[in-house]
Rosetta silent file (secondary structure, phi, psi, omega in degrees, C-alpha in Angstrom):
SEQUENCE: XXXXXXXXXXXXXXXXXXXXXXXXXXXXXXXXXXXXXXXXXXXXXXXXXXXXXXXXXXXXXXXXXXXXXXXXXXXXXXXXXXXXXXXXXXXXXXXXXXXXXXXXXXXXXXXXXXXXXXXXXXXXXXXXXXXXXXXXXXXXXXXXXXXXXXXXXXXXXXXXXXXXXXXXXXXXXXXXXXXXXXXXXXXXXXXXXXXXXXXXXXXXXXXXXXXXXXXXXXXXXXXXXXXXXXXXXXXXXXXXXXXXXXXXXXXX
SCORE:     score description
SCORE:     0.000 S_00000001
   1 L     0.000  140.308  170.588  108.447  115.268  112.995 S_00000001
   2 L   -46.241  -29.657 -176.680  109.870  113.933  109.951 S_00000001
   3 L  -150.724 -176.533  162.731  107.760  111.534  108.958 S_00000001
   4 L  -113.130  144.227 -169.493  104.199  110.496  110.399 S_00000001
   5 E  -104.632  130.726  142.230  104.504  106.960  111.973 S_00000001
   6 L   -68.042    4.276 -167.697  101.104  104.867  112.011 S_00000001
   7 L  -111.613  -24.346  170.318  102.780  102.259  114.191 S_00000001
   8 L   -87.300   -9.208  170.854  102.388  105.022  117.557 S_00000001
   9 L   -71.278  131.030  173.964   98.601  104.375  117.135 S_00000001
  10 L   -38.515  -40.733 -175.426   97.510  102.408  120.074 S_00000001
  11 L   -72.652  -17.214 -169.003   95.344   99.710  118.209 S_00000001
  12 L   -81.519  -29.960 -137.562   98.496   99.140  115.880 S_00000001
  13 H   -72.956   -9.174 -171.928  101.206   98.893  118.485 S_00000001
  14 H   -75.906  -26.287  173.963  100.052   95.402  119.351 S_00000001
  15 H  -113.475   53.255  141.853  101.284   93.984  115.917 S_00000001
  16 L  -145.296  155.837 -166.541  104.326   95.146  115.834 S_00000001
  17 L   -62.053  -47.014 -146.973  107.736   93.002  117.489 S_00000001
  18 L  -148.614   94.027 -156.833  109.535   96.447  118.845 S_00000001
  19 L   -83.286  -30.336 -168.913  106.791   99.373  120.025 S_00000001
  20 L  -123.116   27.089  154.705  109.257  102.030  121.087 S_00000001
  21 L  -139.938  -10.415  178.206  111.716  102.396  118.973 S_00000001
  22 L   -98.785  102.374  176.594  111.289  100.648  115.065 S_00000001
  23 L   -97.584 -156.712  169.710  108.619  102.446  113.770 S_00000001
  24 L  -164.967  117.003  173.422  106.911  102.195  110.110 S_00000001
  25 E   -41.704   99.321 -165.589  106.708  104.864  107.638 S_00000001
  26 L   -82.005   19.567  161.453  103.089  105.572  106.484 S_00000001
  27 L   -68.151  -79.034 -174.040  104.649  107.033  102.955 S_00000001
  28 L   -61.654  -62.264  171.183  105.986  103.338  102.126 S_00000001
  29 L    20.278   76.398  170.652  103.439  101.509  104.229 S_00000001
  30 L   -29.515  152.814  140.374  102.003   97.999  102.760 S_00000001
  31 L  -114.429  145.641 -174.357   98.430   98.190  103.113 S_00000001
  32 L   -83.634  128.646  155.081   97.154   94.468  103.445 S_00000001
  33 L  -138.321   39.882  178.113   93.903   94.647  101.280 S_00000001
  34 L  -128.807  144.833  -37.731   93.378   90.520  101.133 S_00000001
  35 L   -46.039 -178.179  169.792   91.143   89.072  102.044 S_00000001
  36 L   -67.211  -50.688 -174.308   88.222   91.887  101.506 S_00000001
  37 L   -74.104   24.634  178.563   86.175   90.875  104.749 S_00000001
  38 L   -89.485   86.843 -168.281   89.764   91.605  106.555 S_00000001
  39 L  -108.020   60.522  134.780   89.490   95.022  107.717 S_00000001
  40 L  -108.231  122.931 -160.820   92.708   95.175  109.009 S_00000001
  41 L   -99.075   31.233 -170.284   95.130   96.832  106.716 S_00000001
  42 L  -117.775  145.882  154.766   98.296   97.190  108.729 S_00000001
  43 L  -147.095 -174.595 -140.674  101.365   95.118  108.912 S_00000001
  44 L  -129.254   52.450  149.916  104.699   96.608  109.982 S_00000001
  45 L  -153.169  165.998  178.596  106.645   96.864  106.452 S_00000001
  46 L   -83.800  155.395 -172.622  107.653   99.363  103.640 S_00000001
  47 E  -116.116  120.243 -156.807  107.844   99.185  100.138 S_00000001
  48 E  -126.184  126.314  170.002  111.815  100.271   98.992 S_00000001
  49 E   -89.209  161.484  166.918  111.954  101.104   95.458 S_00000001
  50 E  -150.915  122.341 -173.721  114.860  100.873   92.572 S_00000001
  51 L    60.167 -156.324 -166.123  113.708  103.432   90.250 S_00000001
  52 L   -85.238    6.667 -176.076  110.121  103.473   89.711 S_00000001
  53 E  -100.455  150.536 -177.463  109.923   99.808   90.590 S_00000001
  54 E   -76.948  130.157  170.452  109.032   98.057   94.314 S_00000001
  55 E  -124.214  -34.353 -177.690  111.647   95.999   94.181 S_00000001
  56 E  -126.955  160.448  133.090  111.814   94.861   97.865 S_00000001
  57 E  -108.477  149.726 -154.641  109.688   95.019  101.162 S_00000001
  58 L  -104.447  153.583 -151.948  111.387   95.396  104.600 S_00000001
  59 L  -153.954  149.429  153.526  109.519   93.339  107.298 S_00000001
  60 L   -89.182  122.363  171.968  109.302   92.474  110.944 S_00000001
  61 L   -58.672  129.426 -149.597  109.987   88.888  111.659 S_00000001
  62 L   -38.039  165.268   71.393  106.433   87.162  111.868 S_00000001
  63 L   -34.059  175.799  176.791  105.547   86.881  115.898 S_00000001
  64 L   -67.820  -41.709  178.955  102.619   84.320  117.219 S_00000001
  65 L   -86.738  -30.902  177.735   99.846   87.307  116.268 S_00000001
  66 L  -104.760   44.443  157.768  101.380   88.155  112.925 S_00000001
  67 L   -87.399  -30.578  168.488  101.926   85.389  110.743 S_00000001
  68 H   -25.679  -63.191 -143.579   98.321   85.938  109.673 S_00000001
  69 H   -95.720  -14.859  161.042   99.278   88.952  108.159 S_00000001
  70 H   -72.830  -38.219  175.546  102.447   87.919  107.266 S_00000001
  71 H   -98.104   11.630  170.641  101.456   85.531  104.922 S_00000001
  72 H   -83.056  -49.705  147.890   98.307   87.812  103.521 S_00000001
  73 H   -12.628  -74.261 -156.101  101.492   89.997  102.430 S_00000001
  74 H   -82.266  -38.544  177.655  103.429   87.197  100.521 S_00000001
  75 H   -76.129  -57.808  143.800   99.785   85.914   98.968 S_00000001
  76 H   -13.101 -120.489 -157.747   98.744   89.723   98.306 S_00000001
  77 L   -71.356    8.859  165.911  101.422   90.718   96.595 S_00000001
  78 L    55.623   38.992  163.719  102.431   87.421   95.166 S_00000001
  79 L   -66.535  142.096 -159.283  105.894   87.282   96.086 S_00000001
  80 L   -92.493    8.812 -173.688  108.529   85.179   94.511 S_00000001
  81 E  -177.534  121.488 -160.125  110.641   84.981   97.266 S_00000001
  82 E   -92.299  115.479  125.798  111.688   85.750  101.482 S_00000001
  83 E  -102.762  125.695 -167.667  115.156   86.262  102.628 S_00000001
  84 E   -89.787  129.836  177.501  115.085   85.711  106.396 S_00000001
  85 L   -78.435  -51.724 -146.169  118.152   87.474  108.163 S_00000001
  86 L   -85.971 -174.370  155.965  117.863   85.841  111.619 S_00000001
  87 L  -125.388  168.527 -160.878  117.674   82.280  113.023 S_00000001
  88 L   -75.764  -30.127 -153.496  114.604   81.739  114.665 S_00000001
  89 E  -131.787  106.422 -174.290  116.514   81.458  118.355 S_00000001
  90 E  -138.988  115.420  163.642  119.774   83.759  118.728 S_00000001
  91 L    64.215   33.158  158.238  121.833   84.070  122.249 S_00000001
  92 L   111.166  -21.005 -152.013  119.176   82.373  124.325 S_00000001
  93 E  -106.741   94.863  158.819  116.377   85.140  122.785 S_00000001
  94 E   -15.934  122.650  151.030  113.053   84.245  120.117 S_00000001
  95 L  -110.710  -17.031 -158.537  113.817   86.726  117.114 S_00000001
  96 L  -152.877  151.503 -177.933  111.198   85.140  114.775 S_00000001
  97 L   -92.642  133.253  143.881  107.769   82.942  114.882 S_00000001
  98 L   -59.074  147.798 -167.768  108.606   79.842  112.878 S_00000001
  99 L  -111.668    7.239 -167.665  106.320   80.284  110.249 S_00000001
 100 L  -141.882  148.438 -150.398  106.380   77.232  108.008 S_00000001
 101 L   -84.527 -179.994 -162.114  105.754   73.509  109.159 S_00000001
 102 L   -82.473   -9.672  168.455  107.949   71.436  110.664 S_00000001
 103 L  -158.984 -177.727  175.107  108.379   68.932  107.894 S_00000001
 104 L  -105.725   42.414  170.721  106.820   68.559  104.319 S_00000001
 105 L  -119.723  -11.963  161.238  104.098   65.994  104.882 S_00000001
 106 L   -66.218 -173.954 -179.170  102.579   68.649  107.871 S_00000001
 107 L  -132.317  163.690  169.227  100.557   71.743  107.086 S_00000001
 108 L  -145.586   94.242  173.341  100.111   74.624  108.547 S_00000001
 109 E   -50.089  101.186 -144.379   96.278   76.148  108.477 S_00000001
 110 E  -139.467  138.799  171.194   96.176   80.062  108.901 S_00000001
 111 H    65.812   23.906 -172.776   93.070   82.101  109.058 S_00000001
 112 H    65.883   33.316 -176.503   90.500   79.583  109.520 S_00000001
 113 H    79.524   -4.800  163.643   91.738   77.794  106.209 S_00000001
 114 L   -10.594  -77.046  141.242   92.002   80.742  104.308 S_00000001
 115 E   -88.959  160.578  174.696   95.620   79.496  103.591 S_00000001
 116 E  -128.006   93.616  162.130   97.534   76.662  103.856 S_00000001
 117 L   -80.605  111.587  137.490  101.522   76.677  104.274 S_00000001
 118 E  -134.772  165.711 -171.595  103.691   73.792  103.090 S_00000001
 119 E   -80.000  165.246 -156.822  106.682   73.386  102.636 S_00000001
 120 E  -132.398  -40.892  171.260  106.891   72.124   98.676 S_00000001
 121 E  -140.594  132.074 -153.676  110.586   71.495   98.630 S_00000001
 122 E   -48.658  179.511  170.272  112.868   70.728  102.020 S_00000001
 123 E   -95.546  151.104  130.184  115.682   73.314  102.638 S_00000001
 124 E  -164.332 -153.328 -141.165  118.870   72.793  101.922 S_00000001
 125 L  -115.569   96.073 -156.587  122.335   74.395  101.801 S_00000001
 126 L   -73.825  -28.163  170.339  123.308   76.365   98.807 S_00000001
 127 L  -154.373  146.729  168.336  126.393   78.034   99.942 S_00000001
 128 L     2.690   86.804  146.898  128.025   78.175  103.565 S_00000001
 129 L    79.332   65.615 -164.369  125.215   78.852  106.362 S_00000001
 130 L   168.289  108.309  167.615  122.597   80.142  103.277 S_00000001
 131 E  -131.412  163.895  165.302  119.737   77.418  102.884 S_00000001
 132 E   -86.670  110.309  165.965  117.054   77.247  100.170 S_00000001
 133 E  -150.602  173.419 -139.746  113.557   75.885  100.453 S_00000001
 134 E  -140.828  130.041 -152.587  110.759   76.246   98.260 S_00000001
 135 E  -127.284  115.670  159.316  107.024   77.180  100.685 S_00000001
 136 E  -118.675  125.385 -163.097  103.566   77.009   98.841 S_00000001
 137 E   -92.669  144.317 -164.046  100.521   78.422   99.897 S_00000001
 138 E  -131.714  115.427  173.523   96.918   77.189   98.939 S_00000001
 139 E  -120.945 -171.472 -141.083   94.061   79.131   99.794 S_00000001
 140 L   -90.306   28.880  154.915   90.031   77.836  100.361 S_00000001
 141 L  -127.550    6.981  170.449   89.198   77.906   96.462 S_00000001
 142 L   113.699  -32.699 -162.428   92.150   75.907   95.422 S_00000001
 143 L   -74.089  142.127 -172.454   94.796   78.859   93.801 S_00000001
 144 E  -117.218 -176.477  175.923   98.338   78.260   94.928 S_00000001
 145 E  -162.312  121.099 -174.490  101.414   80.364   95.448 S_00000001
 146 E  -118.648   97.129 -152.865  104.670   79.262   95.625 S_00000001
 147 E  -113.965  129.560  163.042  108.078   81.208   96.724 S_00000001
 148 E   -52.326  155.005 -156.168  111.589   80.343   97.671 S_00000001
 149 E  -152.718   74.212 -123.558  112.383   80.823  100.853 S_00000001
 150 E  -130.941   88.032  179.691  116.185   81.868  101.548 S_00000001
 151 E   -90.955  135.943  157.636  117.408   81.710  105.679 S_00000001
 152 L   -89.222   91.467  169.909  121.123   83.454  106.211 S_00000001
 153 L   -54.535  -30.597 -165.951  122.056   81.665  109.388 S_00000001
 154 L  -102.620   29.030  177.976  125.356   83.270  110.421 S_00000001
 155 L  -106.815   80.048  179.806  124.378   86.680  110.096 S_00000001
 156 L   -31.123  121.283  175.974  124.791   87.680  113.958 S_00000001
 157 L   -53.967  134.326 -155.809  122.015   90.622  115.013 S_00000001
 158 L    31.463   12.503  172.305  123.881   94.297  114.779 S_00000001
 159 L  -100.379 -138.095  167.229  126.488   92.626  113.346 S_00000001
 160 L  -159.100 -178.362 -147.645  127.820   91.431  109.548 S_00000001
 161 L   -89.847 -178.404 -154.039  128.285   88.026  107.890 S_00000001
 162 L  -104.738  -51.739 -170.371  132.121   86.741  107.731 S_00000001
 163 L   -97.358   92.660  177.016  132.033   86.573  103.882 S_00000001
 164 L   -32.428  -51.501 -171.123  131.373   89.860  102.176 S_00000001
 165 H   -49.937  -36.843 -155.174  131.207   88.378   98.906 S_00000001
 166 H   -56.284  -21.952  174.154  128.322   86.327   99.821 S_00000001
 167 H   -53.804  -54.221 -150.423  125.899   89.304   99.924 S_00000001
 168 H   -72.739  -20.082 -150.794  126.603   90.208   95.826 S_00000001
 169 H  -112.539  -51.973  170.220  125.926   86.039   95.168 S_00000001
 170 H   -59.116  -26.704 -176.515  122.503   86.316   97.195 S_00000001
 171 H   -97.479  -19.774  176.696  121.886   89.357   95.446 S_00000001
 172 H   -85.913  -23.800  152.641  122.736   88.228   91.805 S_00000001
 173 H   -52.541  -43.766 -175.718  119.997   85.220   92.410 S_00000001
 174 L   -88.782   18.308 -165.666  117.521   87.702   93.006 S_00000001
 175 L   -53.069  -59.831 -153.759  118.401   89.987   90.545 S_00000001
 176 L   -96.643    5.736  159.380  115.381   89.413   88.183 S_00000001
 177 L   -70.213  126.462  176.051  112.624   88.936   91.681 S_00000001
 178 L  -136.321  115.269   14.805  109.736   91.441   92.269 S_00000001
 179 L  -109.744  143.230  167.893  108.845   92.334   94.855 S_00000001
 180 E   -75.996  104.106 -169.090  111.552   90.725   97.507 S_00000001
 181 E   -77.807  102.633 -165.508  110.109   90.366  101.049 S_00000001
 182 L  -116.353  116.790  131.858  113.377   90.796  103.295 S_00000001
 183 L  -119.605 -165.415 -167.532  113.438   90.396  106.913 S_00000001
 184 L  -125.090 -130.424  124.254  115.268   90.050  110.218 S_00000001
 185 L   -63.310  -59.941  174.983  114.022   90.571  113.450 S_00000001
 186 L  -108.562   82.252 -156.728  113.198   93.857  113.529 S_00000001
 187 L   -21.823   11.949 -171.314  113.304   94.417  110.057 S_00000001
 188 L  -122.306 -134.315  168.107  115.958   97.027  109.795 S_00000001
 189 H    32.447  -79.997  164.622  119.867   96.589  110.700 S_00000001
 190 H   -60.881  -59.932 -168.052  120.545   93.167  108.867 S_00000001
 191 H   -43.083  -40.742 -170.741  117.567   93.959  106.717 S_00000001
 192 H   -90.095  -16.548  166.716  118.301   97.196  105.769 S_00000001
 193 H   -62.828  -23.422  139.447  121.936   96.477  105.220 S_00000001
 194 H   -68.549  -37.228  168.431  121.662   94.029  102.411 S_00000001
 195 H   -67.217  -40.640 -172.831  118.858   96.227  100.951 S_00000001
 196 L   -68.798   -9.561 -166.376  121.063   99.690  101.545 S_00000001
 197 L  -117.761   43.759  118.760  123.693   97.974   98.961 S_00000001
 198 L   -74.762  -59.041 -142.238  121.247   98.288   96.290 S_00000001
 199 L  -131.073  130.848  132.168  119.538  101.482   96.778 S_00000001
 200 L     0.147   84.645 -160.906  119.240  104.508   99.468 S_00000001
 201 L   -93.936    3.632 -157.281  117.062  103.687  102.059 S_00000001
 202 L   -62.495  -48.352  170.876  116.934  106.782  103.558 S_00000001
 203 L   -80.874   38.719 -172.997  113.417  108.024  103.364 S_00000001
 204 L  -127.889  -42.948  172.434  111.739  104.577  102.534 S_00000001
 205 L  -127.131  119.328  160.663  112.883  102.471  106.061 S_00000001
 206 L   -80.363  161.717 -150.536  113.122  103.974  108.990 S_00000001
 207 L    17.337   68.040  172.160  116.411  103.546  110.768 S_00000001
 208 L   -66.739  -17.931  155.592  117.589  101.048  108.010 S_00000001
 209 L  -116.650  115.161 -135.003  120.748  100.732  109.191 S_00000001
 210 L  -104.309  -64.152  172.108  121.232  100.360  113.018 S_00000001
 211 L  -107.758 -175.976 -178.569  124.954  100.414  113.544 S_00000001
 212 L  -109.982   40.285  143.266  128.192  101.462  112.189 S_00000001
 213 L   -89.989  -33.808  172.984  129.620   98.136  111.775 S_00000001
 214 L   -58.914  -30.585 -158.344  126.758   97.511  109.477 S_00000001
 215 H   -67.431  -92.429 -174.545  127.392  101.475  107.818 S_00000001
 216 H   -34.941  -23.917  168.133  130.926  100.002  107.216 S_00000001
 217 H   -99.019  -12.338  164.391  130.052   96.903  106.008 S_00000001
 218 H   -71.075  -46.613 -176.647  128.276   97.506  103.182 S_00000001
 219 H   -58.855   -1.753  176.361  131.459   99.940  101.606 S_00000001
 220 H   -94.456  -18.592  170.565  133.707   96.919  102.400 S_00000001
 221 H   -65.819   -8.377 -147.188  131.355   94.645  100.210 S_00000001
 222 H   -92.194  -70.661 -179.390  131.156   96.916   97.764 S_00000001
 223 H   -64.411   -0.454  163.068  135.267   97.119   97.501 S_00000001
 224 H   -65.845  -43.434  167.724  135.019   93.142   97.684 S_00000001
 225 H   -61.241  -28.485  168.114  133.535   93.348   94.481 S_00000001
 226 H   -37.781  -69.930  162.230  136.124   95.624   93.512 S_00000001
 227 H   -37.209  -90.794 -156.312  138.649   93.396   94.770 S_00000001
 228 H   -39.719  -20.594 -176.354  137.115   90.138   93.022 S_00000001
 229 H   -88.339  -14.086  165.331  137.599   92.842   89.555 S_00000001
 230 L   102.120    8.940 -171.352  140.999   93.092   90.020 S_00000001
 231 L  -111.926   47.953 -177.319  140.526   96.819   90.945 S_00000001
 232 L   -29.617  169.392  128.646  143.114   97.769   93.620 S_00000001
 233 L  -174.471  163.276 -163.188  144.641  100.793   95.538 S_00000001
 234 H   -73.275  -15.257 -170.888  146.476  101.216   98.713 S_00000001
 235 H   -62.211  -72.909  159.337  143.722  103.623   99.933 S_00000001
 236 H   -19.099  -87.790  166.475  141.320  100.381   99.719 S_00000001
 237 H   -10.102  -83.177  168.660  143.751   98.209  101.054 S_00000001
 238 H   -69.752   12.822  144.231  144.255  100.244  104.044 S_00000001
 239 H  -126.650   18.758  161.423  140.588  100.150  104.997 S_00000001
 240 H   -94.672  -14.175 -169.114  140.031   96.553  104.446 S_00000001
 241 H   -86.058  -52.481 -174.809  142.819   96.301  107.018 S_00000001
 242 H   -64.003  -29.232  165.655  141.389   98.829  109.050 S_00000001
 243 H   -79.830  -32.313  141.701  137.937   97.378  108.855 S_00000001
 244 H   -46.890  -77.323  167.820  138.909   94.358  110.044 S_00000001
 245 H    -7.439  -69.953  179.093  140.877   95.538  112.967 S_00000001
 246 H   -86.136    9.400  178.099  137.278   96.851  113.863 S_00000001
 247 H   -83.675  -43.471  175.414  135.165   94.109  112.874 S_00000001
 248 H   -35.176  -67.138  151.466  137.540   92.038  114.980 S_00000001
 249 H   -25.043  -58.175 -169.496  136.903   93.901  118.153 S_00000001
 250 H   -72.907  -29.218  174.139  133.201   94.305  117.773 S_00000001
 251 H   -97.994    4.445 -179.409  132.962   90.479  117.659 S_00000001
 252 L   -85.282    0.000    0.000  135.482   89.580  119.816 S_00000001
């Protein structure tokens, strides 16, 4: 086998969202090592480099047993910022635990007060079905941590978003963030498909890209920017036509 998975051990398989087929590469592996008297070090995401720097980790959206561990992650490694793929509720089906309270005068107490999530500033909607809200965490000596917190609503599960562009304008906010925690549901497919138009993913997430609408949609953002430069040919042309046609189809 290709890689060794730590996610087929029995004691793990309970925290992760998808046991027989998303597995998580113990090259890349977070290891949670917060608090000290935790000693479980597993949570179900990878570390994706650009160059010699982590620049993002790929995630499974939180469940009811892993937000713990979700948010030891975000405090641990001090991240400045989440982009959530999913909606919490898609085609009748739970893809995500909400993980943050329901308004910003609640709380939300994790770990026997360990931490504390609130939200520190409400969401709201920075470009078309893309909101913003700002989440800070407190933990039981007073030190806070505070991150942006960036939901895609419209990005449909194995599918792709409507607006190509919209990817490179989510990705030019985050240009100067380290390290970016990006999930979905299962963390791969949307996840790895916004991540994949930075870097290579191949040995870093397994199966980062699930289908070949996604495969396809990163080269059409990629000629969107093209496009938006003014940088034409009919070759182009005739596979934005052609990629419609089959984008059409898949969602129709």
């Amino acid at each position: 086998m290709r890689h060794e998975f730590s996610s087929e051990r029995k004691y793990i398989k309970i925290n992760n969202r998808f046991h027989s087929y998303v597995y998580c590469i113990d090259e890349t592996r977070v290891l949670l090592k917060w608090p000290e008297d935790n000693p479980n070090d597993y949570v179900h995401a990878n570390w994706v480099k650009i160059g010699n720097v982590n620049k993002f980790i790929c995630t499974q959206g939180p469940t009811e047993k892993t937000i713990d561990d979700f948010f030891r992650l975000i405090w641990q490694e001090r991240a400045p910022c989440v982009v959530m793929l999913c909606n919490i509720m898609e085609m009748g089906k739970k893809k995500c635990e909400q993980y943050w309270p329901d308004s910003t005068d609640s709380a939300l107490p994790l770990m026997d007060g360990k931490l504390t999530v609130r939200i520190a500033e409400a969401a709201r909607e920075v470009e078309q079905n893309i909101m913003l809200m700002r989440i800070s965490l407190t933990d039981d000596k007073g030190a806070t941590h505070t991150f942006d917190h960036w939901q895609w609503k419209a990005w449909p599960d194995r599918g792709v978003p409507e607006i190509p562009m919209a990817v490179f304008r989510l990705l030019i906010r985050l240009k100067t963030a380290s390290p970016i925690v990006v999930h979905c549901s299962a963390g791969i497919g949307r996840t790895g498909s916004i991540v994949g138009l930075e870097i290579a993913l191949g040995n870093q997430r397994h199966g980062s890209v699930q289908t070949d609408a996604q495969y396809l949609f990163m080269h059409r953002v990629l000629l969107a920017l093209a496009e938006n430069k003014k940088i034409t040919s009919p070759e182009m042309s005739a596979f934005v036509a052609e990629y419609d046609k089959v984008i059409a189809t898949k969602n129709g």
